[in-house]
Each structure stands twice: as structure tokens, then as C-alpha cells.
C-alpha positions as CSV (number, residue, x, y, z in Angstrom):
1,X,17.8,47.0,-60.2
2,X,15.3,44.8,-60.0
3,X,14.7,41.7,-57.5
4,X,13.4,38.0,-57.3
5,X,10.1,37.9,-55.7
6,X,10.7,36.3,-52.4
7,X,7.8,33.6,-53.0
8,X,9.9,32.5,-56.0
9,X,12.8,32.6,-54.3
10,X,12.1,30.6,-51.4
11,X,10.4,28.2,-53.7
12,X,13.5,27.7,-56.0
13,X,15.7,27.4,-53.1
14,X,13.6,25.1,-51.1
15,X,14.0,22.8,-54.5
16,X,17.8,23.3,-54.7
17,X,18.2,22.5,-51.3
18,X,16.7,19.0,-52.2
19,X,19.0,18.8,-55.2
20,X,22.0,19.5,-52.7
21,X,20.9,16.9,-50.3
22,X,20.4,14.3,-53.3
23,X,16.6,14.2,-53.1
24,X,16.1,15.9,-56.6
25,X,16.8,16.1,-60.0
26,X,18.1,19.7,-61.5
27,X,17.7,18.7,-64.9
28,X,13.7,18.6,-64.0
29,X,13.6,21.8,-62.5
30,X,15.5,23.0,-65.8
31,X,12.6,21.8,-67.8
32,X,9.8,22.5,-65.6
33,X,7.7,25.1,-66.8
34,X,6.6,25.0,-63.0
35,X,9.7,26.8,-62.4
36,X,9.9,29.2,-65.7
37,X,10.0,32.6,-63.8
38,X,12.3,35.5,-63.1
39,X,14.1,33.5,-60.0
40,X,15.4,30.4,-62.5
41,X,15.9,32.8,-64.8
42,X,18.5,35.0,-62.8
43,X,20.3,31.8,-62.0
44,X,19.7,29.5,-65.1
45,X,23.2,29.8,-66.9
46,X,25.3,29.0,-63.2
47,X,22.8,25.6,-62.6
48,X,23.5,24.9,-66.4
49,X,27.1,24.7,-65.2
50,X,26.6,23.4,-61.9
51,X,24.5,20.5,-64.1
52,X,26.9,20.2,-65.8
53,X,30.3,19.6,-64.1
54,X,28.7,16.2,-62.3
55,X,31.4,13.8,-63.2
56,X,34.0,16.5,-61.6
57,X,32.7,17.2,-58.5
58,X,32.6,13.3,-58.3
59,X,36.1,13.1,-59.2
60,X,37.6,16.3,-57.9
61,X,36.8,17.3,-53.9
62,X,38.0,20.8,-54.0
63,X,35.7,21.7,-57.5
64,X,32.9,19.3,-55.6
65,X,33.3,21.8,-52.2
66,X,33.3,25.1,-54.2
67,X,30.3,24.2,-56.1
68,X,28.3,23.1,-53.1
69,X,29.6,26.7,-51.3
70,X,28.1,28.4,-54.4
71,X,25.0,26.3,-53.8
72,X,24.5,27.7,-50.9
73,X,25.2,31.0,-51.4
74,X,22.2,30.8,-54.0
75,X,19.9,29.2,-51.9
76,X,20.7,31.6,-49.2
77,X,20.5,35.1,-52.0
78,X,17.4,33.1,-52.9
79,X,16.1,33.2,-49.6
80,X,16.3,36.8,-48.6
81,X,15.0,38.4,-52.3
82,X,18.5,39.2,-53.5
83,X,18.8,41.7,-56.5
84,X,19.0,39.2,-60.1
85,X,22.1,40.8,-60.7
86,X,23.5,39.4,-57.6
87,X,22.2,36.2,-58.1
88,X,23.5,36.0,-62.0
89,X,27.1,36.6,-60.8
90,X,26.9,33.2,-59.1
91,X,28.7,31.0,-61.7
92,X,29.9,27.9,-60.3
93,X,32.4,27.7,-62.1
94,X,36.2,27.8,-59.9
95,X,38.2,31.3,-59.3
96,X,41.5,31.8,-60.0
97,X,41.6,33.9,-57.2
């Protein structure tokens, strides 16, 4: 199993926490090659959603509050090296459970 490298992750989260806060873009981290390593990678396909579901967490408070918790809990995984594995089961997208 292998992990992010904690400099990438605290790097990548200190960036999605300014994308939570509304102080950055997520489409340019996307595209920044800055960015292209193993920690984007683990998480690209839930920001892709998280990207793009905008207009519904404008419009729908619960889907807005669920994705912001998964923020989090990426930033956080991020934070503390988590496994890739972990982080790639972060999906953004809501449970029916």
C-alpha cells in the first residue's frame, strides 16, 4: 500500500484549504503541472467531481455541507500521509446511506 508523501500532502491541502475558504481556484490546481504528483493524483477523480457539482452546492445546502465534510476529510487524510487508497475512496459525491 503505498502512501502520499507528507510534503505533497501538506502542500495540496494547504491549497484546498484556500479553495474551501474561497481564496482559490481548483480548476488551476487541476492544470498545474506544479501540482502533477502522486498526492493530486490519489485524489484527482473526487476534485473533478467536487469541480464539478458548483452550481449544486449553490443551490442545494445538504449536497453543499457533504461536500465541504468531504473536503475536509481530504485535507485532513492529506495532512497526516494517508494511504492513496484511502484518499481515492473520497468521492464527493452523496451516500445513500
Amino acid at each position: 500500500m503505498s502512501t502520499v508523501p507528507l510534503t505533497q500532502g501538506i502542500a495540496l491541502a494547504a491549497y484546498l484549504e484556500k479553495v474551501l475558504a474561497g481564496e482559490a481556484d481548483l480548476e488551476n490546481l487541476l492544470d498545474s503541472p506544479e501540482y502533477a504528483n502522486v498526492a493530486l493524483a490519489s485524489c484527482f477523480h473526487g476534485l473533478q467531481h467536487y469541480l464539478a457539482d458548483e452550481s449544486l452546492r449553490q443551490s442545494d445546502l445538504v449536497y453543499r455541507q457533504m461536500q465541504e465534510r468531504e473536503m475536509r476529510l481530504l485535507i485532513s487524510c492529506l495532512r497526516e500521509g494517508a494511504s492513496t487508497e484511502k484518499i481515492g475512496r473520497i468521492s464527493f459525491l452523496q451516500s445513500d446511506a
